[in-house]
N, C-alpha and C positions, 0 to 999 in steps of 0.2 A: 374799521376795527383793526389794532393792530395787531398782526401773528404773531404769537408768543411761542418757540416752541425749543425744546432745549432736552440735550439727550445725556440720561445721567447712568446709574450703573447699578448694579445685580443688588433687587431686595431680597431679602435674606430674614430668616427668622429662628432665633437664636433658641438653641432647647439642650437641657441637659446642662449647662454648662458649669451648675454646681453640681453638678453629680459627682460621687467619689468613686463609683464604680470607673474603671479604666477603659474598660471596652467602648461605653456607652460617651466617655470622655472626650476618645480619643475623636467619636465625628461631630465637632463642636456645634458646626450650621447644618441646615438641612436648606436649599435653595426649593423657593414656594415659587416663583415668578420673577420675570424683570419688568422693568418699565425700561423702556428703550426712549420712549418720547413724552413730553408736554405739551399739548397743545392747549393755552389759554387756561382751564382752571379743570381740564382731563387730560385724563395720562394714556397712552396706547402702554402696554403690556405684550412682552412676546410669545405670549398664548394669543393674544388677539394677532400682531403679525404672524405667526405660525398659519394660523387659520386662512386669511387672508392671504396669504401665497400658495398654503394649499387650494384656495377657493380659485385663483388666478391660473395657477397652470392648467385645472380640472377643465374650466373655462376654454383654454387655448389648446387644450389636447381634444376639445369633444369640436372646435372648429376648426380641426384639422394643421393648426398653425405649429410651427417651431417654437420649445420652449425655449425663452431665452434664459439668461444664466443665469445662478443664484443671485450676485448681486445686483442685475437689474429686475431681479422679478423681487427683492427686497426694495430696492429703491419705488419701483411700483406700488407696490402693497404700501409700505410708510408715507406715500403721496395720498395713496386712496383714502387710507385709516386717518391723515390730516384733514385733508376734507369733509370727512363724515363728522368729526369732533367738530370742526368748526360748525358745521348744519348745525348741527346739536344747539352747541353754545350759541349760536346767531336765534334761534328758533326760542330756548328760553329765556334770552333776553329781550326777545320782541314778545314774548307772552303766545308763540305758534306751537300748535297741539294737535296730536292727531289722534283721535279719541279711538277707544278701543273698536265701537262701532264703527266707526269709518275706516280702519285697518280689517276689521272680517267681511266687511262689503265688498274690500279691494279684493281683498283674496277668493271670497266667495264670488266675483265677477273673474276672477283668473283661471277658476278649476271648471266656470262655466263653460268659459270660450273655450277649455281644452275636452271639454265633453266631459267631466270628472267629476263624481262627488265629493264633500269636502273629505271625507274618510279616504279615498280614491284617492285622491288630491297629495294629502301628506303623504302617503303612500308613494308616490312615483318622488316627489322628493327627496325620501328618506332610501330608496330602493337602490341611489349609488353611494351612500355612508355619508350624503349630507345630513345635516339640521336642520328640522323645520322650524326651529323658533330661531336660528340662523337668517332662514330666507325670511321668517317675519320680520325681524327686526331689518332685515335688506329692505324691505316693502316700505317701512315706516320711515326710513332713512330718504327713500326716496319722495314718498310724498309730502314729508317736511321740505323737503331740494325745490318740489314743484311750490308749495305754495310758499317760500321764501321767493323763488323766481317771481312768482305772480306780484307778491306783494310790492317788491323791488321795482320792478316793472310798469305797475300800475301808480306808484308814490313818484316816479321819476318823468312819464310820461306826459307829456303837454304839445298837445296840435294846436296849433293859433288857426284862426280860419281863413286868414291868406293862405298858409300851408296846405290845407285842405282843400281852397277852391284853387289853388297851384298843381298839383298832385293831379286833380281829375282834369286839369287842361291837358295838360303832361301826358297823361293815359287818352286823352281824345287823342293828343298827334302821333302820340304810339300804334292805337289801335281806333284809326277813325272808324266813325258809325258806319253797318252796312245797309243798305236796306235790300232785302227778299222780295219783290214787287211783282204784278203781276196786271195785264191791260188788254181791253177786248178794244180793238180797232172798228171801230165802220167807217168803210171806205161810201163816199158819194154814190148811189145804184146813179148808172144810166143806161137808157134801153139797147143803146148800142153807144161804137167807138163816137160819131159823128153830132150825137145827139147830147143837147145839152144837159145837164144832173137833175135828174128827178127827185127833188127836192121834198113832193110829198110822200113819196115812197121811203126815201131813205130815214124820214119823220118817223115814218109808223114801224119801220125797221128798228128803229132806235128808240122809241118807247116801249117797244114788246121786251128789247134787251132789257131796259130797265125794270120793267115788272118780271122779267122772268129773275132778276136778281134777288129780290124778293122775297120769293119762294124756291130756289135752287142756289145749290154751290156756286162761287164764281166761276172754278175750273170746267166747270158740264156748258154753263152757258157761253163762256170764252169758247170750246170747241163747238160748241152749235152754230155760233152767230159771229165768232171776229173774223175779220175780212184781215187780219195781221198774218208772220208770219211764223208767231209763236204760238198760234189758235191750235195746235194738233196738241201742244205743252200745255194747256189751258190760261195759255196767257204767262207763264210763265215767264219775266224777264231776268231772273236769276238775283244773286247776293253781289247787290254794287255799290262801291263806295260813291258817295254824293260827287266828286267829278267825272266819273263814268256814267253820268243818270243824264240825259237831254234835259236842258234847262226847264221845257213845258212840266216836269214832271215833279221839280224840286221842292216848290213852293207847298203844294198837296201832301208831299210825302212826310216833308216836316211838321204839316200838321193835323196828319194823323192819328190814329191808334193801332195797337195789332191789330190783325182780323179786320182792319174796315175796312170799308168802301167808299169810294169818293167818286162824286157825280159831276163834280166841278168842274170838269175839260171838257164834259160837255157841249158843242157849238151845233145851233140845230141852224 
């Protein structure tokens, strides 16, 4: 679209001017308004800049900030009041509308979140000498902005699915996967240092782990029964990325679920 905007000089509206009375003669114009700007096929008026610099300092004096001078808080305001004309015009050429309902929802969701009813509502508005049908039309102003954003945003945007399976490789080497694990050891029983591994013993050890899995937490049965010596943690081996994990471990882990169990390392 291209900006049209062009700044012309004081309307005026002529009265009296056949009058023969002299008094009444002699003040030909009486000045109603200016138009300071065009934007596109709307005019800013300097009752609207007037407003809009009032609105702008009130703004910067209640956040504590320095007023800056007349003519940057004019060249501000004539940027802002550019912008909104252009919403406008961009909004009813696309045919975007913001229904009366969906402007009192907005607002009736604003006076919520501030614990207020809507009587309440315009009330703390109107309580430092603004307009409420000011801030409405600020409301309406903005949510024309957001769903021109939307619209714009959504007509322009196109992921191909190399992009997309690019992207999540990209986020793999960013933030490779952790895994949270957790492992009940049984070490060989044997009856002493000298004596060979009691093989059927350590059997019946390691089927009772298995059925007590069963029916109990991992963590209760890892401290009851693992011979590790993370058994006091309940097996706990912590959050490690897959080359911190001992090789016996990777294969199982990857094809897991949360919360399971795996019986697969196993060796009776």
């Amino acid at each position: 679209m291209i900006i049209k905007v062009t700044f012309i000089f004081t309307l005026i509206a002529l009265q009296n001017i056949f009058l023969i009375n002299p008094v009444l003669s002699a003040q030909k114009y009486i000045e109603v308004d200016k138009i300071v700007a065009i934007v596109e096929t709307r005019s800013i008026t300097k009752l609207e800049l007037d407003k809009k610099k009032e609105k702008i300092e009130k703004a910067l004096s209640q956040q504590g900030k320095g007023i800056p001078t007349d003519k940057e808080i004019t060249k501000l305001s004539i940027d802002q009041l550019i912008t909104e004309k252009l919403v406008i015009e961009y909004a009813l050429m696309q045919g975007i509308s913001i229904s009366g309902e969906q402007l009192n929802n907005v607002l009736k969701s604003i006076a919520k979140s501030n614990n207020l009813s809507s009587e309440e509502f315009i009330k703390e508005i109107e309580k430092d000498g603004s307009s409420y049908s000011d801030f409405r039309e600020d409301i309406r102003i903005q949510l024309l902005f957001d769903q021109i954003k939307k619209r714009v945003i959504s007509a322009n945007l196109k992921i191909s699915e190399f992009e997309i399976d690019n992207y999540i490789e990209l986020q793999k080497e960013r933030t490779p996967t952790k895994y949270n694990y957790s492992h009940i050891f049984i070490e060989y029983i044997k009856d002493n240092v000298d004596v060979d591994v009691d093989v059927e013993k350590t059997n019946i050890k390691l089927k009772k782990v298995i059925n007590q899995l069963k029916e109990n937490n991992f963590d209760e049965v890892a401290i009851d029964y693992s011979d590790g010596p993370m058994a006091k943690k309940g097996g706990l081996m912590g959050s490690k990325i897959i080359d911190e994990i001992p090789d016996i471990f990777i294969e199982s882990l990857k094809s897991m679920k949360v919360g399971g169990i795996s019986l697969s390392l196993i060796h009776i």
